[in-house]
C-alpha atoms as an extended CHARMM CRD file, in Angstrom:
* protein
*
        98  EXT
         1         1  UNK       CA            -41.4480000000      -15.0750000000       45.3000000000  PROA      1               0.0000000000
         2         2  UNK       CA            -43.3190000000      -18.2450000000       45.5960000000  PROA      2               0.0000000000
         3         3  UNK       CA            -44.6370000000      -19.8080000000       48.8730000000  PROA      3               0.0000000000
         4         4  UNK       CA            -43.3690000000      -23.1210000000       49.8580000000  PROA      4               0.0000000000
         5         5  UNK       CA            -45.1430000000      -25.5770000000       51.2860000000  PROA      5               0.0000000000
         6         6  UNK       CA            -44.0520000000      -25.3880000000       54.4940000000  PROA      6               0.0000000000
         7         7  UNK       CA            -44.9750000000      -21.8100000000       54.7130000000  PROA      7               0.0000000000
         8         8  UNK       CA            -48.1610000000      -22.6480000000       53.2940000000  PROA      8               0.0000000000
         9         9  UNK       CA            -49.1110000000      -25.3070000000       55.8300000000  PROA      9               0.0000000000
        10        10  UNK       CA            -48.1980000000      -23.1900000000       58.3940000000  PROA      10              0.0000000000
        11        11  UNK       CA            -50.8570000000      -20.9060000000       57.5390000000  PROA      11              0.0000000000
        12        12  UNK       CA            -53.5140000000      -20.0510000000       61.0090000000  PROA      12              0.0000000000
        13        13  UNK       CA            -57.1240000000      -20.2050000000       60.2890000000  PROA      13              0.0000000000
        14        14  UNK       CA            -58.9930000000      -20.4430000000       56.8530000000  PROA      14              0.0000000000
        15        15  UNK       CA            -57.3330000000      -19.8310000000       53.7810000000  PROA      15              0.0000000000
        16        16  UNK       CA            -57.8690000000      -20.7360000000       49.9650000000  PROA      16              0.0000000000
        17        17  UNK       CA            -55.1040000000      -21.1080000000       47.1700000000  PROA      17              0.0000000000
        18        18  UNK       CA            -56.0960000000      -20.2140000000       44.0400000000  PROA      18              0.0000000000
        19        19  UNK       CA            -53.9770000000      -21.5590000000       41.3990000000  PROA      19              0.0000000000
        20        20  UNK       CA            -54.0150000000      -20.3690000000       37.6430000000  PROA      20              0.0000000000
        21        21  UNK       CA            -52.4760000000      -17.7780000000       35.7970000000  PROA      21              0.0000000000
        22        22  UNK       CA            -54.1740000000      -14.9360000000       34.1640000000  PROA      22              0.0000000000
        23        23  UNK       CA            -54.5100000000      -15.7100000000       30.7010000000  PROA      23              0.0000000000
        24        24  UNK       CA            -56.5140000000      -18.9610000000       31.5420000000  PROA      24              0.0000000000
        25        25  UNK       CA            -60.5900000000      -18.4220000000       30.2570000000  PROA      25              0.0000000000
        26        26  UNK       CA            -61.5560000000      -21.2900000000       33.2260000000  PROA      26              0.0000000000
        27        27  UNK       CA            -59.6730000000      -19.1040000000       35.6330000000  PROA      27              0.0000000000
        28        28  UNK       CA            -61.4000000000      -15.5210000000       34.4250000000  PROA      28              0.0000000000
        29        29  UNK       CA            -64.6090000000      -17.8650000000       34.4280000000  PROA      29              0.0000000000
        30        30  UNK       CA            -64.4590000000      -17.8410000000       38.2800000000  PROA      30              0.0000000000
        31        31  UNK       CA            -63.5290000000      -14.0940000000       38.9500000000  PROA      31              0.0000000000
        32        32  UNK       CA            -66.8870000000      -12.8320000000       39.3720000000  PROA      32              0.0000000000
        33        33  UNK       CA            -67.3240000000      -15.7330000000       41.6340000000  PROA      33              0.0000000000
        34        34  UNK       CA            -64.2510000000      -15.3940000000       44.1380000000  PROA      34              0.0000000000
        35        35  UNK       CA            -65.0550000000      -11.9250000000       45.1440000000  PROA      35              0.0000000000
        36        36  UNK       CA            -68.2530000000      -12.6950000000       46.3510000000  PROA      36              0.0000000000
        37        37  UNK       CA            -67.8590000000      -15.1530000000       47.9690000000  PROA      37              0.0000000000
        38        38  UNK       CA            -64.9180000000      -13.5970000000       49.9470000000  PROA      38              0.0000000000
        39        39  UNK       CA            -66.9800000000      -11.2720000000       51.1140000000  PROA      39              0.0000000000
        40        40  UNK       CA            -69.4350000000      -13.4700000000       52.5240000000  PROA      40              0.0000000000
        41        41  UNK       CA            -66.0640000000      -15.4860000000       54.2210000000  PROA      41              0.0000000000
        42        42  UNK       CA            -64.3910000000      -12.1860000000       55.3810000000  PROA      42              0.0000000000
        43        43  UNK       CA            -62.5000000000      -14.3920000000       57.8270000000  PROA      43              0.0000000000
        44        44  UNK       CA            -60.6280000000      -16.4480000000       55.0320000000  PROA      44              0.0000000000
        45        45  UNK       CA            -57.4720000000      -15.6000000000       53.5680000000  PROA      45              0.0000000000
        46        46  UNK       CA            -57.4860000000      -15.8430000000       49.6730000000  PROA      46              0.0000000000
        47        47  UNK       CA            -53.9920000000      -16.5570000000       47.9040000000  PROA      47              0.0000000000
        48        48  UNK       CA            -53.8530000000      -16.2840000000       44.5850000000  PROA      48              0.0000000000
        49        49  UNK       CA            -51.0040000000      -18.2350000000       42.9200000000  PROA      49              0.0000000000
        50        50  UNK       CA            -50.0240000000      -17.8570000000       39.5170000000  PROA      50              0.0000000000
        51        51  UNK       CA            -49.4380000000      -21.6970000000       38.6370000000  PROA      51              0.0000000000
        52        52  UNK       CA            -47.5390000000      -22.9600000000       35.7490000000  PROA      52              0.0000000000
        53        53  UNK       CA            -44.3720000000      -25.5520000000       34.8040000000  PROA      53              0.0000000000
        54        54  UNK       CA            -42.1800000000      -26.2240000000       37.3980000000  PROA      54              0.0000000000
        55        55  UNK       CA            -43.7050000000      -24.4700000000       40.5220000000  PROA      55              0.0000000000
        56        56  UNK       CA            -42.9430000000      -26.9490000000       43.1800000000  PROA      56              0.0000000000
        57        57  UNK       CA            -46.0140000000      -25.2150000000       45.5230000000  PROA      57              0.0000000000
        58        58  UNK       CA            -48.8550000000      -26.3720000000       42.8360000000  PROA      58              0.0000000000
        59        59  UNK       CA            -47.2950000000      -30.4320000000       42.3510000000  PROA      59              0.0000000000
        60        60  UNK       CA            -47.2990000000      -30.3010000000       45.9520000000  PROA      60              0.0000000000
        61        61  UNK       CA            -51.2620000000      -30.4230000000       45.6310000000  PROA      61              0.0000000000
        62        62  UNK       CA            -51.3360000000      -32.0440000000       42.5320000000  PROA      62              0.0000000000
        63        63  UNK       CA            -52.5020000000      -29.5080000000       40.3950000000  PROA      63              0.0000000000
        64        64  UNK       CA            -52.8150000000      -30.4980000000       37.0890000000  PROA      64              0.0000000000
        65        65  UNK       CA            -55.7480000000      -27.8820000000       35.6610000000  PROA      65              0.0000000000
        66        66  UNK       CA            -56.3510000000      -24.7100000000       36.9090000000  PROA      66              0.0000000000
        67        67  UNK       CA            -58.6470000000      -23.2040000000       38.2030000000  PROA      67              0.0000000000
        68        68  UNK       CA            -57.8870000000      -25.3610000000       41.5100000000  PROA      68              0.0000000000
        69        69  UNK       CA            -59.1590000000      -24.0090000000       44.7960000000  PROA      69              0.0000000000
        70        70  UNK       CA            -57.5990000000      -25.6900000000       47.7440000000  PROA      70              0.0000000000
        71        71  UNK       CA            -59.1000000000      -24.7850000000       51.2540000000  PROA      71              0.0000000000
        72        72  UNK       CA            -57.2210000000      -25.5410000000       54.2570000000  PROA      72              0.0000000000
        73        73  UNK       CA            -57.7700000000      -25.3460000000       57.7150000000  PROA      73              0.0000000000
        74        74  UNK       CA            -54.7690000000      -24.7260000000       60.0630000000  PROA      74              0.0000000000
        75        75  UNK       CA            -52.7580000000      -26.1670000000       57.0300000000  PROA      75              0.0000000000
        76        76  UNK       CA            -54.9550000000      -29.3180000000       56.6880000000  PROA      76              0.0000000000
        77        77  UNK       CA            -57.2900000000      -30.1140000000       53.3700000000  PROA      77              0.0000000000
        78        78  UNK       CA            -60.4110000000      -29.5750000000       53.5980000000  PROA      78              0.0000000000
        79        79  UNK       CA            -61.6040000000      -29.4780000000       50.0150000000  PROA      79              0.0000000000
        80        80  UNK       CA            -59.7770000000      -29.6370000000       46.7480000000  PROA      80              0.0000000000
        81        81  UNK       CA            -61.7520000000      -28.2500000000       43.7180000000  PROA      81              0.0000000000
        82        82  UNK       CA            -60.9850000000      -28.3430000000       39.9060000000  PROA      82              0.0000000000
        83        83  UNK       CA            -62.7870000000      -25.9590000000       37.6800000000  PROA      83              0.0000000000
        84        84  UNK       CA            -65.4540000000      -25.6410000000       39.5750000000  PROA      84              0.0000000000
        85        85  UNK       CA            -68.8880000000      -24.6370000000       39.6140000000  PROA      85              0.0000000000
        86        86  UNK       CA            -70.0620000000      -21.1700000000       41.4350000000  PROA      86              0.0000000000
        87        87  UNK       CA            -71.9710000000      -23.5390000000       43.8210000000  PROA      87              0.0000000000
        88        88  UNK       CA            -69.0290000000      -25.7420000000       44.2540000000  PROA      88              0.0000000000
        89        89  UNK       CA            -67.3690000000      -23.1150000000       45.2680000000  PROA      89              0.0000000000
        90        90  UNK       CA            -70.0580000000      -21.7680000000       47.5640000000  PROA      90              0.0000000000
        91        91  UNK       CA            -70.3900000000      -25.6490000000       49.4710000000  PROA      91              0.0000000000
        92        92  UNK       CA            -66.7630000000      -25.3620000000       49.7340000000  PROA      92              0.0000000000
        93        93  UNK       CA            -66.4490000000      -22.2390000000       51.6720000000  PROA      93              0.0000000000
        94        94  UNK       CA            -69.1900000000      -23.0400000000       53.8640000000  PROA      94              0.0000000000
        95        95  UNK       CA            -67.5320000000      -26.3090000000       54.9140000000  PROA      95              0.0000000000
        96        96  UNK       CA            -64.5170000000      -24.6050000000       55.3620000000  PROA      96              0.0000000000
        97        97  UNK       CA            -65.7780000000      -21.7760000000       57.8740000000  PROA      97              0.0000000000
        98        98  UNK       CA            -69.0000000000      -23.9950000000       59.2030000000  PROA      98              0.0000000000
């Protein structure tokens, strides 16, 4: 079952949605990324949501392509990232936990 927004935002500490789906070739492009850089952030959770036409949780962000990355803080925005670069990615998570 899908997270809602509300359980989303009420989410304690550092945490990044990942929405895609599998078959995507942007989203595989990022999975040797993601793991590394969790571990270097062992302190963030990672949520991986499989996105797609009519999932209320991904227009509440405004996703439109995937990969997007969304880090949040206490349920706040910190960054919002779309198909982005490995060092994207790494600036992100450092703002996020710095």
């Amino acid at each position: 079952m899908e997270s809602t927004r509300e359980e989303v935002d009420r989410m304690p500490g550092p945490v990044v949605l990942e929405f895609g789906a599998e078959w995507c070739p942007h989203c595989q492009a990022i999975q040797s990324d993601m793991p590394r850089m969790l571990a270097q952030h062992p302190g963030v959770q990672h949520v991986r949501i499989e996105d797609g036409k009519g999932k209320l949780l991904g227009r509440s962000f405004r996703v439109k392509l995937w990969p997007t990355l969304v880090f949040l803080r206490e349920g706040q925005v910190v960054s919002q990232l779309v198909r982005p670069s490995a060092d994207e990615i790494s600036k992100s998570f450092a703002e996020l936990t710095g």
